[in-house]
C-alpha positions in Angstrom: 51.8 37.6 88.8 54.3 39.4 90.4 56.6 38.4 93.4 54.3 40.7 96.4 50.5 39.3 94.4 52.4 35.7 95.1 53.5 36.3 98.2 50.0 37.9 99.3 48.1 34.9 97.9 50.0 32.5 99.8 49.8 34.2 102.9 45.9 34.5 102.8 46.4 30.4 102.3 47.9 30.1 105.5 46.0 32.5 107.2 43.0 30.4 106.3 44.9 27.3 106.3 46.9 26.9 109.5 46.5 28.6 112.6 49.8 26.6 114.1 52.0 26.9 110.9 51.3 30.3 110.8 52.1 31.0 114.0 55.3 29.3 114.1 56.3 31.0 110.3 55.6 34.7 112.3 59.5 33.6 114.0 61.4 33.0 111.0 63.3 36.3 109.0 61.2 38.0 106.4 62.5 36.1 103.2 62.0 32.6 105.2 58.6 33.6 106.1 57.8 34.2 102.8 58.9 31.6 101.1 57.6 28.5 103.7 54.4 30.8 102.9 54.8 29.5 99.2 55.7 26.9 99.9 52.4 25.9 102.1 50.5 27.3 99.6 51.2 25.1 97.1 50.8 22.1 99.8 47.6 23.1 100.7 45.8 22.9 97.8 47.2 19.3 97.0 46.2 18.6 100.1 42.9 20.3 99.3 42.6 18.4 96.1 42.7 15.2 97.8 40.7 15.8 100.3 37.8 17.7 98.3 38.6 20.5 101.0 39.0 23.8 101.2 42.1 25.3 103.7 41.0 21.7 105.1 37.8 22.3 106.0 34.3 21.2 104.3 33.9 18.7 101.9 32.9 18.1 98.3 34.7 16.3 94.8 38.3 15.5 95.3 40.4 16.5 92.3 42.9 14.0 90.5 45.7 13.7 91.7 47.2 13.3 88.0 46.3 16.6 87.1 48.0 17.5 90.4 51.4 16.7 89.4 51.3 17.5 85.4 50.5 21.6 87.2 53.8 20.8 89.2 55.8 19.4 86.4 54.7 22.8 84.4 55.7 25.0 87.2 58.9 23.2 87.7 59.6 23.7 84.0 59.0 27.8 84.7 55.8 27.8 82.8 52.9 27.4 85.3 49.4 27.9 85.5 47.7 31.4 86.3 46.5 29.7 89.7 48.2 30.8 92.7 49.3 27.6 94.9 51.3 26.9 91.6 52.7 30.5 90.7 54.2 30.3 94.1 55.5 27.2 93.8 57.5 28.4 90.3 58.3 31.8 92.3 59.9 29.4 95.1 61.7 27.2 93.0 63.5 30.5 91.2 64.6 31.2 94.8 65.5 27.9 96.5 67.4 25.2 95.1 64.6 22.6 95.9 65.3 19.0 94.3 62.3 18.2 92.0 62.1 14.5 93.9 60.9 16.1 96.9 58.0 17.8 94.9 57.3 14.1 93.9 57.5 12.6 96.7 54.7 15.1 98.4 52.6 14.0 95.2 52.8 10.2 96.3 51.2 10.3 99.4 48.4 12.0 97.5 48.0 9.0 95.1 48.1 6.4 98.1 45.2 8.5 99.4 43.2 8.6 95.7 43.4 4.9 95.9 42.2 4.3 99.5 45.5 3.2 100.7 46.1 2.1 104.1 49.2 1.0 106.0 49.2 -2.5 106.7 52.3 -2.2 108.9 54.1 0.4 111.3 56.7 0.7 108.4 53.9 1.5 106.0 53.0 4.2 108.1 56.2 6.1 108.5 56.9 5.6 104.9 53.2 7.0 104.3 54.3 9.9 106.8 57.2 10.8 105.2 55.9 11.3 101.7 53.1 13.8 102.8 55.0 15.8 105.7 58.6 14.7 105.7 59.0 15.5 102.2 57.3 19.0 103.5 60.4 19.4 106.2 63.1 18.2 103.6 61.9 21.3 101.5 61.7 23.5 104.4 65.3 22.5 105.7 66.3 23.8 102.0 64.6 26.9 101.8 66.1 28.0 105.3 69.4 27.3 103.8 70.4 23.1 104.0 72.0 22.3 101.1 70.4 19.2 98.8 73.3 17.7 99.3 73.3 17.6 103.3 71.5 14.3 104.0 71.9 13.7 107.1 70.7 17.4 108.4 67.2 16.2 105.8 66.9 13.2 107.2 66.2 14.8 111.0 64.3 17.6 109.1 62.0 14.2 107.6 62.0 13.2 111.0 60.3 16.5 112.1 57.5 16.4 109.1 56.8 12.6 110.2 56.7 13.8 113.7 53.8 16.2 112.6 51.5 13.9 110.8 51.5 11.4 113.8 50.2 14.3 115.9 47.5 15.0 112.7 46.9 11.0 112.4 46.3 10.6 116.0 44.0 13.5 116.3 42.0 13.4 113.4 40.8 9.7 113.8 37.5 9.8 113.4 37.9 12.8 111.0 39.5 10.3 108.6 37.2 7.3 109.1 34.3 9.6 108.1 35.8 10.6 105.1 36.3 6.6 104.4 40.2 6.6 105.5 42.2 4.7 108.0 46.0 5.4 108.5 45.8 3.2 111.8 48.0 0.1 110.5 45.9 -2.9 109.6 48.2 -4.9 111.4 47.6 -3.3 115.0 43.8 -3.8 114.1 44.2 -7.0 114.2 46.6 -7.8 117.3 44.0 -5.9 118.9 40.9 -7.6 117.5 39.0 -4.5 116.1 37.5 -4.0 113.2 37.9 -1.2 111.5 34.1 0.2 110.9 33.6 -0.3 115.0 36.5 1.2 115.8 35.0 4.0 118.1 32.6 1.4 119.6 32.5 1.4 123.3 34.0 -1.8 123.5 37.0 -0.9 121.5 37.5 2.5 123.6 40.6 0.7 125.5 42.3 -0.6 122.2 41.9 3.0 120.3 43.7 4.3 123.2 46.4 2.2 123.0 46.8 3.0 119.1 46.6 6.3 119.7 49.5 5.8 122.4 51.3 3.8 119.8 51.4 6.6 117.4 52.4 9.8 120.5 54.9 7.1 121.3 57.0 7.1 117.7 56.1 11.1 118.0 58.7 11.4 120.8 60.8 9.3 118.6 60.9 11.4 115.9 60.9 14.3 117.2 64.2 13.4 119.2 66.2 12.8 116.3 64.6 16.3 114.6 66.5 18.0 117.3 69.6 16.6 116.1 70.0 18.8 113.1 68.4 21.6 114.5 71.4 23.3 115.1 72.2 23.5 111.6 69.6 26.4 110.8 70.1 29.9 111.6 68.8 31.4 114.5 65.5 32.3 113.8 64.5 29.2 111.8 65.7 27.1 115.1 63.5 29.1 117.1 60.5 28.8 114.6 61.6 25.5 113.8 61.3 24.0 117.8 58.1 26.2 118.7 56.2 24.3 116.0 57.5 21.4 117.4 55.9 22.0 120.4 52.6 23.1 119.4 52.4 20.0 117.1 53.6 17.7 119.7 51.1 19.3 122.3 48.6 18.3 120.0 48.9 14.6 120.1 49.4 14.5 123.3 46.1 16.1 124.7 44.8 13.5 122.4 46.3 10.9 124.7 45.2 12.4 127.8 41.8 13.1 126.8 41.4 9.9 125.9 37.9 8.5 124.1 36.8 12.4 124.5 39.3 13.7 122.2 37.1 13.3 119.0 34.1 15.3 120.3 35.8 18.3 118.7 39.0 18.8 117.2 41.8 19.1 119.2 43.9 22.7 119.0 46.6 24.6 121.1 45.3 28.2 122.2 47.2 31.3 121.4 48.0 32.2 124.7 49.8 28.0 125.2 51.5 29.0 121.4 53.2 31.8 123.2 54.5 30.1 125.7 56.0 27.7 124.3 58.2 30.5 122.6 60.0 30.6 125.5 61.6 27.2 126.0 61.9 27.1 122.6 64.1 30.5 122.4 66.5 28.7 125.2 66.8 25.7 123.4 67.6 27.5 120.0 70.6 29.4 121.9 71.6 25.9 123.0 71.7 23.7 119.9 74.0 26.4 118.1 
């Protein structure tokens, strides 16, 4: 395939993918855009593989997450497979210095999920976090132009990817227990005296809530310290970078206010609210130079 099929492919993955990554990736400079389109690409369908999901939606057999990462191994190597999440993934890796750990990581929160992992503790949980988003904003850091070597500037761009999948945890709840998952740690389950299979039980509204504040809580968290190394990216990754912040962080906390109604549909941030947010964003971006 060449460079503009790859590119193409991967932007009809996040077209049908992500309505708030996409929107976000529209701010970055044309060779940025492209290449966090790659990279998604290749996300996405790992993440679709899991899940037995297509651009995360439906459901049907979930794939293994074995032959998951022997595909990545064989793209990393430069030879890989005539499918398109993994062509662009080879494609991004000719561009973008990306440490093959990272790639790895990513892969392991995969394999917790093939095995019905859950967290037992808070720590569990961020460590979970970090291996299926904040391994996502390590490589996005890189590919805007943080060297491998700058840990401390990865670590806030972790931060940012762990930020994310609290929002996604919180609001897709009862999503997961449907689909027989739980990334609510066992241990607040049990100071709160719910069991898991009547968690959404009327009785257990007022406990859900207060998990659910738990996890917007360690949101804020992280998403302070993403702001830290911010100002390490160029201009128009910072502004990209802090709008998605906002839109993702708006997302867990409607789930907070909306409280026990906040699983009657999934939870999204209009157009119109995505725009806006382009404007404090823009302000802060000029600030954290």
């Amino acid at each position: 395939m060449t460079r503009d099929e790859i590119v193409a492919g991967a932007r009809d993955a996040i077209q049908m993918g992500s309505k708030s990554f996409r929107a976000a990736s529209r701010l970055f400079d044309r060779t940025t855009r492209e290449r966090a389109w790659m990279l998604y690409c290749w996300c996405r369908h790992c993440d679709d593989v899991s899940d037995g999901q297509t651009y995360g939606f439906g459901s049907g057999v979930r794939g293994s997450v074995a032959v998951l990462r022997g595909k990545t191994r064989d793209a990393v190597a430069g030879n890989p497979p005539d499918e398109v999440p993994f062509q662009a993934l080879a494609q991004l890796l000719k561009e973008c210095p990306i440490p093959e750990r990272f790639l790895e990581d990513h892969l392991r929160g995969f394999a917790l999920d093939e095995i019905g992992w859950q967290p037992a503790s808070e720590e569990d949980l961020a460590l979970y976090c970090y291996y299926v988003a904040g391994a996502v904003g390590c490589m996005m850091a890189i590919l805007m132009g943080v060297l491998p070597e700058e840990e401390g500037t990865l670590e806030t761009a972790a931060a940012l990817g762990i930020a994310f999948q609290l929002s996604n945890i919180a609001r897709d709840v009862r999503e997961d227990l449907e689909a027989g998952r739980c990334y609510l740690p066992s241990e607040w389950l049990e100071e709160l005296g719910v069991e898991q299979s009547a968690l959404f039980a009327p009785e257990n509204d007022g406990a859900l809530r207060e998990m659910v504040t738990r996890l917007i809580d360690r949101v804020a968290i992280y998403e302070a310290s993403a702001r830290t190394g911010v100002g390490r990216l160029p201009f128009r990754s910072r502004l990209a970078v802090l709008s998605a912040l906002r839109i993702y962080g708006a997302i867990g906390r409607r789930v907070r206010e909306l409280g026990s109604s906040a699983w009657e549909k999934r939870v999204s941030v209009g157009k119109m609210r995505k725009l806006a947010f382009v404007v404090p964003s823009f302000a802060e971006a000029l600030a954290r130079r």
